[in-house]
C-alpha positions as CSV (number, residue, x, y, z in Angstrom):
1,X,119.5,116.6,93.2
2,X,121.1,112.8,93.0
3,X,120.4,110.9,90.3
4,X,121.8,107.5,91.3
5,X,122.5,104.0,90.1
6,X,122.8,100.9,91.9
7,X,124.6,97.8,90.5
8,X,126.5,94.6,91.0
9,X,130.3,94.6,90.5
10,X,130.4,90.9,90.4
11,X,127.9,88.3,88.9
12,X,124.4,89.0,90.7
13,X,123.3,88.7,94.0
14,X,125.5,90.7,95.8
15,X,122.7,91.9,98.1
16,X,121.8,94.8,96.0
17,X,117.7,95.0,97.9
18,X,119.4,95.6,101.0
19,X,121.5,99.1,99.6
20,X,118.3,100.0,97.1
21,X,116.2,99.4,100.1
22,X,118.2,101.5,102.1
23,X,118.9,104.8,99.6
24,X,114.7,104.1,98.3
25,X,114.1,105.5,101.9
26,X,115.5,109.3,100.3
27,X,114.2,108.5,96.8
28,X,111.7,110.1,95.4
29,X,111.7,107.7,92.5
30,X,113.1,104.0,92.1
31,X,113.8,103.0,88.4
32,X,113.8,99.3,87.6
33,X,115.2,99.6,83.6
34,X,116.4,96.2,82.8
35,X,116.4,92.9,83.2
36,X,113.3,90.3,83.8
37,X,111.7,88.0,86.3
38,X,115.3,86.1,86.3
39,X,116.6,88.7,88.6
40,X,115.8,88.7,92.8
41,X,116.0,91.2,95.6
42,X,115.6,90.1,99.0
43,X,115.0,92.6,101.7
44,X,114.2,92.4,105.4
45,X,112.3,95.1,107.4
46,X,111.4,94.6,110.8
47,X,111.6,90.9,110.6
48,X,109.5,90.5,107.7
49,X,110.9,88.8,104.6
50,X,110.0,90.7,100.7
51,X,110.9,89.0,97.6
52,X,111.4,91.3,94.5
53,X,111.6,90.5,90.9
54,X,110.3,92.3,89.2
55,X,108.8,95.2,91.1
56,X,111.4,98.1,92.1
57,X,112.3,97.7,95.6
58,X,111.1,101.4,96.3
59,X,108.0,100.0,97.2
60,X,108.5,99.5,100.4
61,X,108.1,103.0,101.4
62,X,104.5,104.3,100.6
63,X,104.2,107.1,98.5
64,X,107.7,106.4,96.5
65,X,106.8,106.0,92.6
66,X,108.7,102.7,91.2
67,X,109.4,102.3,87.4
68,X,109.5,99.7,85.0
69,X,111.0,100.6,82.3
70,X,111.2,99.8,78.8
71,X,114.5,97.9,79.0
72,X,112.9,95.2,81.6
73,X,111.1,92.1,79.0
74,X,108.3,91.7,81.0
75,X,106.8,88.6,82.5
76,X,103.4,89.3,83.1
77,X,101.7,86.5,85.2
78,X,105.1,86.1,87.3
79,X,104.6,89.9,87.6
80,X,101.1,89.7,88.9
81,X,101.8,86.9,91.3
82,X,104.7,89.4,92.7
83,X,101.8,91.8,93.2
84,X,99.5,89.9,94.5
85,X,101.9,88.3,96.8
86,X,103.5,91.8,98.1
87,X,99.6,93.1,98.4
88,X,99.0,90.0,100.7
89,X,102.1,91.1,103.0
90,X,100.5,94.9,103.2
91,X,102.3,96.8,100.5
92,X,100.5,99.3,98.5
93,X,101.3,99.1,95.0
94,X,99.5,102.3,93.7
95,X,102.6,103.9,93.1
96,X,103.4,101.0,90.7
97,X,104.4,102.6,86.7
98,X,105.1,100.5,83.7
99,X,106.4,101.7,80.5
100,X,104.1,100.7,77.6
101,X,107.9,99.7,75.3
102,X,108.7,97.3,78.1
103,X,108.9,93.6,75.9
104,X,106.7,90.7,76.8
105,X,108.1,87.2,78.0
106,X,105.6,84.7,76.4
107,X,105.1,80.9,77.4
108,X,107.0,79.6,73.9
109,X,110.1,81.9,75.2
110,X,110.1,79.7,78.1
111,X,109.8,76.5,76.2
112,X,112.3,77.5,74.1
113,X,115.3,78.7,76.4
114,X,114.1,75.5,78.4
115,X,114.8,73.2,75.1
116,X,118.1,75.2,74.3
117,X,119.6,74.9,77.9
118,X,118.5,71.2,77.8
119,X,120.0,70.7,74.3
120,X,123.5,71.6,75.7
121,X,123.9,69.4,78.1
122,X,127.4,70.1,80.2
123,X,127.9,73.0,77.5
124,X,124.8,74.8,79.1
125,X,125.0,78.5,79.8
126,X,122.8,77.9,83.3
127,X,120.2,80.2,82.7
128,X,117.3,80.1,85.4
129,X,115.0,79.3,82.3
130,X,112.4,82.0,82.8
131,X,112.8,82.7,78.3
132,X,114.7,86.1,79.3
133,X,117.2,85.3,76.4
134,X,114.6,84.2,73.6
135,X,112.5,87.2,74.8
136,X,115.4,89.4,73.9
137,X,116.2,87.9,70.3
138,X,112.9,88.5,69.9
139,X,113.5,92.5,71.0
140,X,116.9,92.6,68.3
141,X,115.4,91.2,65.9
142,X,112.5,93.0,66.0
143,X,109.9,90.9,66.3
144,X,109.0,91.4,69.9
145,X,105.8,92.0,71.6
146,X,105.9,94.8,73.7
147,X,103.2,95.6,77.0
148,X,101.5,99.0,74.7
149,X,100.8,95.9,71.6
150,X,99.4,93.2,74.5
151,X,97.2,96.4,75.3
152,X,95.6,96.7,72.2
153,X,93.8,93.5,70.6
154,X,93.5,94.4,66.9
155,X,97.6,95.4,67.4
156,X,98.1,92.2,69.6
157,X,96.6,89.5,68.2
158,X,98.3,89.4,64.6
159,X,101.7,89.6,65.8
160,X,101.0,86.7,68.6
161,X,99.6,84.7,65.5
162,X,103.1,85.3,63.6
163,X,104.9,84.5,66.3
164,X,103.1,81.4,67.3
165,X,103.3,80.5,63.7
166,X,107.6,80.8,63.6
167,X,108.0,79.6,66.7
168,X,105.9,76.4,66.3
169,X,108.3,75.4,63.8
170,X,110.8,76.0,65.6
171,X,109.9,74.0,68.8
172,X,108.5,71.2,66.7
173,X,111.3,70.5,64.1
174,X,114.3,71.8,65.6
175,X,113.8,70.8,69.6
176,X,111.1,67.6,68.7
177,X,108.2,69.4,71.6
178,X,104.9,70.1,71.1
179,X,104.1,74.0,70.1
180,X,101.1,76.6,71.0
181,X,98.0,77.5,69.9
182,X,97.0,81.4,69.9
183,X,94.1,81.0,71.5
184,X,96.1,79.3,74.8
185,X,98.0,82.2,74.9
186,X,95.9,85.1,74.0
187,X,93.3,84.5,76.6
188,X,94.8,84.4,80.0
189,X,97.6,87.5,78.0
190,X,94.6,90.0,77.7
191,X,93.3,89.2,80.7
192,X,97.1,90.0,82.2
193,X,97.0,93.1,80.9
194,X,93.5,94.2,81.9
195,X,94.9,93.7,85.2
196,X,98.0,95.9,84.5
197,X,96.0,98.6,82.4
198,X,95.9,101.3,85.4
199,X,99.7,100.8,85.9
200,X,101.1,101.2,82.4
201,X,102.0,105.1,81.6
202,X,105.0,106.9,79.9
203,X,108.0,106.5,82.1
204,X,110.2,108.1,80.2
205,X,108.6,111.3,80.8
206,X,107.7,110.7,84.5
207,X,111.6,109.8,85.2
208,X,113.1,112.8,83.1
209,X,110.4,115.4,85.0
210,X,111.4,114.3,88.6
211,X,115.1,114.9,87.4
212,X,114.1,117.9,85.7
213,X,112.4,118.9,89.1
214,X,115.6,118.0,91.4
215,X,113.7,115.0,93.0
216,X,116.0,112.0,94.1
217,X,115.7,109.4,91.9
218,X,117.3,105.7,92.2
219,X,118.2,102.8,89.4
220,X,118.1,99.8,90.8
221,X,120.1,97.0,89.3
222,X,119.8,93.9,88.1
223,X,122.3,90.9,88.4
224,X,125.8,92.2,88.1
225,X,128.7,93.7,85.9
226,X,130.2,90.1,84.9
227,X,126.6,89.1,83.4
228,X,126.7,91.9,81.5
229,X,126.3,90.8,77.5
230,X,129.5,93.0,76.3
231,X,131.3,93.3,79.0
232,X,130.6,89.5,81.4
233,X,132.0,86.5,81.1
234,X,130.4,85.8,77.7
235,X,128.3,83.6,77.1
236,X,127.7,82.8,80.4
237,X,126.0,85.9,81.0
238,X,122.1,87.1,81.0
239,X,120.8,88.8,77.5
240,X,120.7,92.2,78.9
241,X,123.1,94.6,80.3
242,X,123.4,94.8,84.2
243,X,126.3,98.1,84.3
244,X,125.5,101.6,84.4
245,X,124.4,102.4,81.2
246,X,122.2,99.9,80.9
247,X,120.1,101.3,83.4
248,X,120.1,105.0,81.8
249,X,119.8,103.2,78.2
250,X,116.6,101.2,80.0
251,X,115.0,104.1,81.5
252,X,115.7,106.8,78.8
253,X,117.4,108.8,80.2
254,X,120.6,110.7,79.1
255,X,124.1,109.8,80.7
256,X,125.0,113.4,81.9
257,X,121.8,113.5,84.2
258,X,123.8,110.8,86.9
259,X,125.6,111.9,89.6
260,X,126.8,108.9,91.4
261,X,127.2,105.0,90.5
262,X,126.9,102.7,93.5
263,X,128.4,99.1,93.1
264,X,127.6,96.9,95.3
265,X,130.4,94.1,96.0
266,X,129.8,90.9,98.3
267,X,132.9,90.3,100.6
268,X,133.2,87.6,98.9
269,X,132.3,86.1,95.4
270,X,129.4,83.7,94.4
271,X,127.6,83.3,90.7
272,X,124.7,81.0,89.8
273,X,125.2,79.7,86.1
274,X,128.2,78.1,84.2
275,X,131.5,79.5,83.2
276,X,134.8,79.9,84.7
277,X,135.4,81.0,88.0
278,X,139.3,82.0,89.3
279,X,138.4,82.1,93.3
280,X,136.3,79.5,93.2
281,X,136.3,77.2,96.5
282,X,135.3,73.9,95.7
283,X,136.2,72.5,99.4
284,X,134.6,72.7,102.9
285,X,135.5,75.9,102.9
286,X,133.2,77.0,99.9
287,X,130.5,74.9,102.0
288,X,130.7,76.8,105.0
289,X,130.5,80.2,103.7
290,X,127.3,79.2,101.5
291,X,125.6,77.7,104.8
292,X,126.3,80.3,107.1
293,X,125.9,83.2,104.1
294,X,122.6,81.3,103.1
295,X,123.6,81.7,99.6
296,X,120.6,80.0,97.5
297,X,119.1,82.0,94.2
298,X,116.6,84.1,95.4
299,X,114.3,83.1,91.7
300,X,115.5,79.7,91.5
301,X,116.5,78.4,94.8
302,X,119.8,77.2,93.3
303,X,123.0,76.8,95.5
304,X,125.5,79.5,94.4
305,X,129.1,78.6,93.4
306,X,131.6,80.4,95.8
307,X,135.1,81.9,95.7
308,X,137.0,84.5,97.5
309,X,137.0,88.2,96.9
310,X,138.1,89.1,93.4
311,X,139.2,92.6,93.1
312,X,140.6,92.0,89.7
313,X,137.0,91.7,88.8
314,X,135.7,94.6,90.9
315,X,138.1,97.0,89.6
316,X,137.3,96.0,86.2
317,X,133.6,96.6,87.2
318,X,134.6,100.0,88.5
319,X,136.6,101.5,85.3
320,X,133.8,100.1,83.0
321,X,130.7,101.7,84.8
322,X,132.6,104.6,86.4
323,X,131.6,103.6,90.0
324,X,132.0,106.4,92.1
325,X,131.1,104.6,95.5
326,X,131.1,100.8,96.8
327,X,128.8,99.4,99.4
328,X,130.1,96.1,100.7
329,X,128.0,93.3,102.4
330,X,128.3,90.4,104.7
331,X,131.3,90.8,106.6
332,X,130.0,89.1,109.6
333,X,129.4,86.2,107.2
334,X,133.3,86.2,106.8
335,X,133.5,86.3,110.3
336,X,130.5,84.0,111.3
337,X,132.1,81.3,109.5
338,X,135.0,80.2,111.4
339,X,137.5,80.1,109.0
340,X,141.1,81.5,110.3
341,X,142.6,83.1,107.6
342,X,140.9,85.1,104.6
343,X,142.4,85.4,101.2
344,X,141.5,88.3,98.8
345,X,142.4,88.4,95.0
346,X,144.5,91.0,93.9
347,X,146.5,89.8,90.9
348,X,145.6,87.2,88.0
349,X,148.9,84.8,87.6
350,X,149.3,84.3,83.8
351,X,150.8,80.6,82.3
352,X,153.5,82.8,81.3
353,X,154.1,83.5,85.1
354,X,153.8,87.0,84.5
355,X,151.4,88.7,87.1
356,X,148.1,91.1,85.7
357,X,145.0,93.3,86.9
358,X,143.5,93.4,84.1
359,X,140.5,90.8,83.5
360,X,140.9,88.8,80.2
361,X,138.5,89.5,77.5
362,X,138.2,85.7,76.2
363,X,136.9,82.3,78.6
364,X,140.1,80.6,77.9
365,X,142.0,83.3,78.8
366,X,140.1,83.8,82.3
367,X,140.2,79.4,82.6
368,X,144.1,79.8,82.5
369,X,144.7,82.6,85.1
370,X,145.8,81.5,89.1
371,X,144.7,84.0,91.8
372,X,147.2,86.1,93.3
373,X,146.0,86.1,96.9
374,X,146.9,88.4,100.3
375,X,145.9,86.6,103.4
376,X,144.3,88.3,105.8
377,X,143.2,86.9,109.4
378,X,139.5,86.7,110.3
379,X,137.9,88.6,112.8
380,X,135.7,87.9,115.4
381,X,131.8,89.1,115.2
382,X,129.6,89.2,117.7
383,X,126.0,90.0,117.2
384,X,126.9,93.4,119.3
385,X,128.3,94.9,116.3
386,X,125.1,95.0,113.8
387,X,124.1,98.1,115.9
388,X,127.9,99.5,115.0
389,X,127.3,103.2,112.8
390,X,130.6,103.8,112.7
391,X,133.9,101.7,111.0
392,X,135.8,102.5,114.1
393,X,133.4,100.3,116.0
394,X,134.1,97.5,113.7
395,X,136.9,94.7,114.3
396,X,140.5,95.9,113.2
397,X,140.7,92.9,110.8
398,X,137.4,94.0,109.1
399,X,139.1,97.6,109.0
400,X,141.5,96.1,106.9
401,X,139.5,94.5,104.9
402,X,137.8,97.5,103.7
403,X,141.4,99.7,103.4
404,X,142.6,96.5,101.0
405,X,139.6,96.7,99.0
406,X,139.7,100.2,98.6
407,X,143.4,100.2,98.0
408,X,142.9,98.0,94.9
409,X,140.1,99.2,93.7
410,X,140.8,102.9,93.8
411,X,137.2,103.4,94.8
412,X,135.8,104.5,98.8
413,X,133.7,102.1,100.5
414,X,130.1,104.4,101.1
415,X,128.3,102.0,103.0
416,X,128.7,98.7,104.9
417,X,126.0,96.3,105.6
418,X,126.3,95.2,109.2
419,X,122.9,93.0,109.3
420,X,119.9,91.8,107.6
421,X,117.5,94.5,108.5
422,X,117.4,98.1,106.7
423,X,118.8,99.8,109.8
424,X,121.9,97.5,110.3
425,X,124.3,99.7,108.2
426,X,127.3,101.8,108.2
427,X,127.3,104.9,106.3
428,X,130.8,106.6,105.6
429,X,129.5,109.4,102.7
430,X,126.2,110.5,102.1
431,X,124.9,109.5,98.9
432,X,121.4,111.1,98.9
């Protein structure tokens, strides 16, 4: 049966909840493997609004076992409050699994990544300052704190006590800010993880037996391809890696078990964070789309940079992960917005006026490029067409659209989100 990842093909926010949401309904099993509380899914179903971080989307639908695994660093009282929040809107979380290896965000992580970001100034990376980077030095260099220690006091409480005692010095002479005490951290810690006690098992075997057992199981993805820490726009990109084999790396897994790779690809482009950014629209016409798209960070609340459609970037994003299917969103934001004429980037313009598709390895490079752009004229959208199932039914301009991203990219377009809510979609293949 399917084994199938999800994933951005730009950088984040793409509106991969709404396509997880969407396959979770025919998966047996929905895999969160990396990542941390700086990632957001929003998902609408039947007019009620869920915000994910941390917990798979999957759980949504009763009965559907959701994974964390042991690439995800762990925030445990943002994870709690994410509980206790989705329990308050009538979701049952007793199919909820955590992996015992997942690492543990810690309140001097926090402090840290906030005194480093801060310390930068313009030169920041824009990190949403949740201490998902220090959390993962802490993992490579092996000194981490991982949710099977927190479990245990006599394991716990020594390596919280050399931490505290490193990372004191560090906050205090390096960054001038007041440090911890163990004891501030260890109580309210083990009482986080009495509270997640029933929910922490061995995921890698419960994910590798529903494969083994033909069972549909789904990994859902966290930002997107260019925040990937190889292979994004480094360093402006998150400590973890957000393209497919991160999630098979994340969840243990081995990479002949997936069958297909879903990328997910915004009809247009928008990042949170620094770092250069060829389609970037820095006029009214960047305003408009953010209004009418309602493109705020889903964690943070931030207003997203926008730009057109970069298929120099998606293609990129579909050789390196191998995607085998795209599902593109919001082309009734496109349309909603009023603006006559659409422009999609299908070349990179080097100084030397030569013209590329390949995307540049270094920042000063990608700074340097001008977008080669095909105009396209927008199309009209009324609110008719969220009930379209079919691309036929769809404008002839958005038709295009989808041929020109398809032509570039050399990858179908699967599925098409036509609305907010779960049922407003367009499927051309079946994935599950």
């Amino acid at each position: 049966m399917p084994v199938v990842v999800v994933m951005g093909a730009q950088w984040g926010d793409e509106g991969k909840g709404k396509f997880v949401d969407l396959l979770a309904e025919k998966a047996d099993v929905v895999v969160r493997a990396t990542g941390g509380s700086n990632a957001g899914h929003t998902v609408w179903v039947n007019g009620q609004q869920y915000k994910l971080h941390q917990v798979p989307s999957g759980i949504l639908y009763p009965g559907t076992l959701c994974v964390i695994g042991h690439g995800v660093v762990l925030d445990p009282q943002k994870l709690l409050e994410e509980m206790d929040r989705l329990a308050g809107q009538g979701v049952d979380l007793s199919a909820l699994r955590i992996s015992g290896g997942a690492h543990i965000v810690f309140p001097y992580h926090i402090r840290l990544d906030n005194a480093e970001e801060d310390r930068k100034g313009d030169q920041k990376i824009g990190t949403t300052r949740r201490g998902i980077g220090p959390a993962y030095m802490d993992k490579f260099a092996r000194s981490g704190i991982r949710l099977v220690d927190l479990m245990d006091p006599e394991e716990f409480l020594p390596k919280l006590r050399a931490q505290v005692e490193v990372k004191n010095q560090l906050l205090e002479r390096v960054y001038g800010l007041p440090g911890f005490t163990v004891e501030e951290i260890a109580e309210p810690y083990l009482e986080y993880a009495e509270r997640l006690r029933p929910y922490v098992a061995n995921t890698v075997e419960l994910v590798n037996d529903a494969i083994d057992a033909g069972r549909n199981v789904l990994f859902e993805g966290a930002q997107g391809h260019l925040l990937d820490i190889d292979f994004g726009t480094y360093p402006f990109v998150t400590a973890s890696h957000p393209i497919a084999a991160g999630a098979i790396i994340g969840a243990g897994v081995g990479p002949t078990k997936v069958t297909r790779v879903v990328g997910v690809v915004k009809a247009y482009t928008s990042r949170v964070g620094e770092g250069p950014f060829p389609t970037e629209l820095l006029d009214e016409q960047g305003d408009r789309i953010r209004e009418v798209g309602h493109e705020y960070g889903t964690t943070t609340g931030r207003p997203r940079r926008i730009g057109w459609l970069d298929l120099v970037m998606v293609r990129y994003a579909c050789r390196v992960s191998g995607i085998t299917d795209l599902a593109v969103p919001h082309l009734d934001t496109l349309a909603k917005t009023g603006l006559p004429v659409l422009k999609v980037c299908v070349g990179y313009r080097l100084p030397d006026g030569t013209v590329t598709r390949e995307f540049p390895v270094g920042l000063k490079a990608l700074s340097q490029v001008t977008p080669v752009y095909e105009e396209l004229p927008n199309w009209e959208w009324s609110d008719d067409l969220s009930s379209a199932r079919r691309v036929e039914d769809l404008p002839e301009g958005a038709q295009r659209y989808i041929s020109l991203i398809e032509e570039q990219t050399g990858v179908p377009v699967s599925i098409l989100g036509v609305g907010s809510e779960r049922t407003q979609a367009i499927y051309r293949s079946s994935i599950f």
